[in-house]
N, C-alpha and C positions, 0 to 999 in steps of 0.2 A: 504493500500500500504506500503511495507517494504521497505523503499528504501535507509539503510544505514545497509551496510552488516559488516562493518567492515573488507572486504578485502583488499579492497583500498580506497582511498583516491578519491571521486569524482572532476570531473572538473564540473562545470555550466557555461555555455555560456552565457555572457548578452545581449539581443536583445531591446537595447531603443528603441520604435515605437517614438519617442514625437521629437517636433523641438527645446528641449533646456536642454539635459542633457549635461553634464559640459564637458563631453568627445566624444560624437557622436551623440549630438543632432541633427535632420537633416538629420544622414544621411540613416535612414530605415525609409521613411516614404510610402512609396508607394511597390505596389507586387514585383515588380521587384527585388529591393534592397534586399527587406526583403528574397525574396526566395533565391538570392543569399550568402544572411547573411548566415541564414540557411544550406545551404549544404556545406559552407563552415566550420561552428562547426560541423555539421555532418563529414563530411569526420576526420576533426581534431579529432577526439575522445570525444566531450562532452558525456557527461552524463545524463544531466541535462541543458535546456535551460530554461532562467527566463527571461519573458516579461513584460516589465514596460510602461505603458502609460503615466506617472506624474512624472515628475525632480524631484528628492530628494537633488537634490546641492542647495549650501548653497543658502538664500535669493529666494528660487525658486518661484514661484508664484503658488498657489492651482490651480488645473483646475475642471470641476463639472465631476461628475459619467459617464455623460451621453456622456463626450468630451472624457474624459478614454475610456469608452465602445466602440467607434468610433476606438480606433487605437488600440488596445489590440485582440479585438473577430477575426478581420481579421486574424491578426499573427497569432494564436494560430489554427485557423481553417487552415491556410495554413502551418503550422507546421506538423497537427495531418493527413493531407492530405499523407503528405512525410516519417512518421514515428512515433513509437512506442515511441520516446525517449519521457520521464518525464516532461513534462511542469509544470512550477511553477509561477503563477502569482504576480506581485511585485506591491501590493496595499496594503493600511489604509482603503480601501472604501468594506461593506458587500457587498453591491450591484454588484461591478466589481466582487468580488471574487464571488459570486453565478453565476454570468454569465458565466464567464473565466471557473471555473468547468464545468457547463452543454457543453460549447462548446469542451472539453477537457482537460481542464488543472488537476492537477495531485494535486498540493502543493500550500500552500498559503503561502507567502512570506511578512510579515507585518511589516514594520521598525519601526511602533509606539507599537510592542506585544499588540495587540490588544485593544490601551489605546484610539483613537481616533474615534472610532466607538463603539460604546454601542451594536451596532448589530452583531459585528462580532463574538462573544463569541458564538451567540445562532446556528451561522453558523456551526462555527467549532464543536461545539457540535453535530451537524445533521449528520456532514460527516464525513469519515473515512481517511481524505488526513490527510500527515504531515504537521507541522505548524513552519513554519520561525519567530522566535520575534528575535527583535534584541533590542540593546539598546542604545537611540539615550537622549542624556541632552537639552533638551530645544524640538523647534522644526526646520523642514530646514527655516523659517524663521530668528531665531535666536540664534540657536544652536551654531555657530559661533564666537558671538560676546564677549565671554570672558568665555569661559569653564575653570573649576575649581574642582579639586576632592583633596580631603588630601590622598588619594587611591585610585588610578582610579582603578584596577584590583579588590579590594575588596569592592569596593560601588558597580561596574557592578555585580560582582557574587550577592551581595544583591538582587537587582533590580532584577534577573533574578531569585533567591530564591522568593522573596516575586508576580511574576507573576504568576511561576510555582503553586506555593500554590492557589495562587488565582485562576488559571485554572482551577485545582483539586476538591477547593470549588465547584465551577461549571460546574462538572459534564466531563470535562476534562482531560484524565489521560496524566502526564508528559512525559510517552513515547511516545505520538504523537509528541513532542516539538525538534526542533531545535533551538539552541542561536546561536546568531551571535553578538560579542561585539562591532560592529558598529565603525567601523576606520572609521575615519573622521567625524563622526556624534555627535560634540560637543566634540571634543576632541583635543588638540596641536600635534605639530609635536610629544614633548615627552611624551605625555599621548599613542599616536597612539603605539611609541618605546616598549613604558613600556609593553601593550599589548602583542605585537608579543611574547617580551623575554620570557612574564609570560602565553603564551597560553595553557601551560600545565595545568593551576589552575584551567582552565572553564570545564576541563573533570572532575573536582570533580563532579558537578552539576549532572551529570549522563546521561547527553543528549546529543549528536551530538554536535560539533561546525563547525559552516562556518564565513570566514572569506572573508572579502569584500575588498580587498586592492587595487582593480586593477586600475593601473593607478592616484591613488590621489594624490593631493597637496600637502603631508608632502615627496613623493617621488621626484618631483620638486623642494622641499626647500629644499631637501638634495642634490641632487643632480643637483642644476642648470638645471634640463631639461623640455622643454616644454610635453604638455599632449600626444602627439604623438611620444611623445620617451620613454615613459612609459615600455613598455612591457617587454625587457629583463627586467628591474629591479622589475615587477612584478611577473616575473616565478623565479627569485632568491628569493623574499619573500617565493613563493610559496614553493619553494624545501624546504626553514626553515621550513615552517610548516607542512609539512608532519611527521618529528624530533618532534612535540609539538604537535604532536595528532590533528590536522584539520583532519575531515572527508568530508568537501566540500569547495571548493575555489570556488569563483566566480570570473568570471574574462571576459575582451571583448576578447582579444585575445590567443582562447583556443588550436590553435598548440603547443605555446610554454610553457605556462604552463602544457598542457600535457606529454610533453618533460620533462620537469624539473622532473613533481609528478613521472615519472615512471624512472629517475636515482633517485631520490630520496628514493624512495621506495627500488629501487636493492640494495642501499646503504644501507639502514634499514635491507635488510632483507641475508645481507652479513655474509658466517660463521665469 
């Protein structure tokens, strides 16, 4: 599957099935919701929708494969029912992602690159989906509790050099690979800052970047606002990045990021 053309800038729609993600936990847990989720990024323009069964916010509590598998296969089956668009599964777990694939999904979405499962290497080796690693210092247990780099921008590119390589070792070629340098996942308000500014660095790597900003805590610390007032000030990151070479944004609320990436782009692409 080709799924980064380099025409545009993709949107990802995020669909948490789970009762405790940090932003909309709770509230797609049942058909209803979920289908309404759904045709609502559909209509918005996503591109790409990524279903997550397991909180990755800070302090989250693990749940088993089999509790994932429970809220994940539904989505994804009532997704592929309605349309053709790219589903990408947002699991650490081989098991979920073997499933998530056969039921449909398209992309594996891994925020630990493949560090927490020993099985998923052999996975991704078998199939031909793209591969989400992103790079996360610690884990959501305690990622949080005192992040620390002498260069955030040039230890992530390490980290994601020294994956790549190891992919490759095993039988993995790097242009299956998408990075994502992981906002908010073990990093400060100004560790997240430094990022955006230097997002141009991560397309040295030679692989896609997406970038995960929507709605987090260092946009509340900046600007006094709670998690539901998120959105314009996450389609303003977004439009930045389109300028810094993002080829996917992930985001809950994808009208307006959609909105942003395509003034963004007419601006980009201005005599």
């Amino acid at each position: 599957m080709h799924l980064v053309s380099g025409a545009k800038v993709l949107v990802m729609g995020i669909l948490n099935v789970t009762p405790d993600s940090f932003s909309d936990g709770g509230h797609f847990v049942d058909e209803s919701s979920i289908a309404n989720q759904v045709e609502t990024m559909l209509e918005a323009g996503a591109d790409i929708i990524d279903v997550g069964g397991e909180s990755s916010r800070p302090f989250a509590v693990p749940v088993t494969a089999a509790e994932e598998l429970s809220r994940v296969l539904p989505a994804i089956s009532l997704i592929r029912l309605r349309s053709e668009i790219p589903i990408s599964i947002d699991t650490t777990k081989s098991e979920v992602a073997r499933e998530a694939l056969a039921e449909g999904a398209d992309i594996i979405n891994d925020i630990s690159a493949l560090r927490f499962d020993q099985e998923m290497i052999a996975l991704v080796r078998a199939t031909e989906v793209p591969v989400i690693i992103m790079h996360m210092q610690g884990t959501p247990s305690d990622m949080q509790v005192a992040p620390h780099y002498d260069d955030v921008v040039s230890e992530i590119k390490d980290f994601f050099r020294d994956r790549l390589a190891w992919a490759e070792q095993n039988g993995v070629a790097r242009q299956r690979f998408i990075v994502d340098p992981g906002i908010g996942f073990g990093k400060t308000v100004e560790h997240n800052l430094t990022i955006l500014k230097r997002l141009q660095e991560f397309t040295e790597l030679g692989c896609p970047v997406l970038v995960g900003h929507s709605r987090k805590s260092f946009i509340g610390k900046l600007l006094g606002s709670g998690v539901d007032a998120r959105d314009v000030p996450t389609a303003a990151i977004s439009a930045l990045c389109v300028s810094k070479g993002a080829s996917i944004l992930r985001v809950h609320d994808v009208e307006k990021t959609v909105q942003a990436v395509r003034l963004a782009e007419a601006i980009d692409g201005a005599a």
